[in-house]
Residue, then its C-alpha position, 0 to 999 in steps of 0.5 A: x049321397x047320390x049314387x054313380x047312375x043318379x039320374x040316369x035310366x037304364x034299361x035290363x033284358x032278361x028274367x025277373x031272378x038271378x044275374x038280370x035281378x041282380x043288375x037291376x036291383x044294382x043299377x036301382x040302388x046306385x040311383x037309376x031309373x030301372x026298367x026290366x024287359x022280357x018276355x013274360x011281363x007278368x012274372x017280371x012285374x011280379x019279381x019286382x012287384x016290391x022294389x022301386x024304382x023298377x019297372x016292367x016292360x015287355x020284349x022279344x028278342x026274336x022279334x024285331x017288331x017287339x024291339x022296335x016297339x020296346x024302344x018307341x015307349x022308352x024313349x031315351x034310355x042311357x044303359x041297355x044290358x041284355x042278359x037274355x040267352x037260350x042255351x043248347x047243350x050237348x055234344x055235336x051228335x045230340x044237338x038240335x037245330x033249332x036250339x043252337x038257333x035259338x041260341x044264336x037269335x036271342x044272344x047274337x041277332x036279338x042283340x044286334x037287333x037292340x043296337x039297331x032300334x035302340x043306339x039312337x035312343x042312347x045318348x053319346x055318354x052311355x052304353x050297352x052291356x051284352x052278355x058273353x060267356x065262359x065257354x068262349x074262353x074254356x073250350x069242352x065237350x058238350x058245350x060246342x053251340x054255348x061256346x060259338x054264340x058266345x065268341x059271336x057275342x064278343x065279336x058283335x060286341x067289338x064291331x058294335x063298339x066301333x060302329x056305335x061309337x062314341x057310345x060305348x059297347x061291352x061285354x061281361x063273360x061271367x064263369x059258373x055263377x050260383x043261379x037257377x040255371x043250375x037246377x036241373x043237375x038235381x041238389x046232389x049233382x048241383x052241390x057235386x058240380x058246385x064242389x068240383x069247379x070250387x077245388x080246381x077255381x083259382x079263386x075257390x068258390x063259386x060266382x055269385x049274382x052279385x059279382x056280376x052285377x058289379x062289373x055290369x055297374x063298372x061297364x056302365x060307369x067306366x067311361x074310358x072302356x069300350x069294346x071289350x069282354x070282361x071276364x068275371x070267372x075266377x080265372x077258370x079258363x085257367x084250369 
């Protein structure tokens, strides 16, 4: 039995654990040829030193040198998913400017910068898949730089979408999903945080990785979509 990306190539921007392993994994076992690309090509050949079918590549999205030169030794490639981002966090007094630049440069520019070098690689049957997320949607305190990279990510991903066309561009906005990036709460706070979005979530638990790997494959296979954000939360803009 082949799978929906049989003989397809795809290529996942991000780090070797989490939401980036999970898509990539995924993408693998629905039969595609997987290439995962980041910054540090050590750890990611490390992270999928045992699965086939995955191999590591190096790539910097602030750089558009390195995206330039990452596209020259692909080659073609059908789906590109950039899951990279650089969070900064806090209320307007605390934030630094060169962390709501940083954010802007790898979930925005670095992007933009990945249409740019590689759209025409991309055949006219495939995609790229960006990343959003829920702080566009659930405007707090303290999340004021998260919320406005991610509104722009869904803007870049609409207008990507008209321009690219008719290969198709979309993005996947995940809610509180269950990765690392949650650590630094600490195993208390963590599992206190966890506990509280899990009570008020209408769907009353937490996102995992797999989740989202699964509406990234849907992205990617859904030929009659372009150009929206899907929005894998369990409905906590709601609350």
């Amino acid at each position: 039995m082949t799978g929906p990306l049989e003989g397809k190539t795809v290529l996942v921007i991000g780090r070797g654990a989490g939401i980036a392993n999970a898509i990539a994994v995924t993408a693998r076992d629905a039969g595609a040829d997987v290439t995962a690309a980041g910054r540090n090509h050590d750890a990611l050949a490390d992270a999928y030193a045992h699965e086939p079918g995955i191999t590591a590549e190096t790539v910097d999205l602030t750089d558009e040198t390195s995206i330039a030169a990452l596209g020259e030794r692909l080659g073609t490639v059908d789906h590109v998913v950039s899951t990279a981002s650089a969070r900064a966090r806090g209320r307007i007094a605390d934030l630094d400017r060169d962390a709501v630049r940083l954010s802007l440069d790898i979930k925005v520019i670095g992007p933009l910068m990945l249409a740019k070098h590689l759209a025409p690689r991309i055949p006219d049957s495939g995609s790229l898949t960006l990343f959003s997320g829920v702080a566009a949607a659930k405007i707090a305190v303290g999340t004021l730089a998260v919320a406005i990279t991610n509104a722009a990510a869904e803007t870049l991903t609409r207008s990507l979408a008209l321009e690219l066309a008719p290969t198709r561009v979309n993005a996947i906005s995940p809610g509180v999903i269950d990765t690392g990036a949650w650590d630094a709460f600490g195993e208390d706070g963590k599992a206190e945080y966890f506990a509280d979005i899990r009570t008020r979530n209408p769907v009353r638990r937490i996102g995992t990785t797999h989740d989202i790997a699964d509406a990234v494959l849907f992205a990617m296979t859904s030929t009659f979509l372009t150009g929206e954000t899907i929005h894998v939360d369990g409905g906590e803009p709601l609350t």
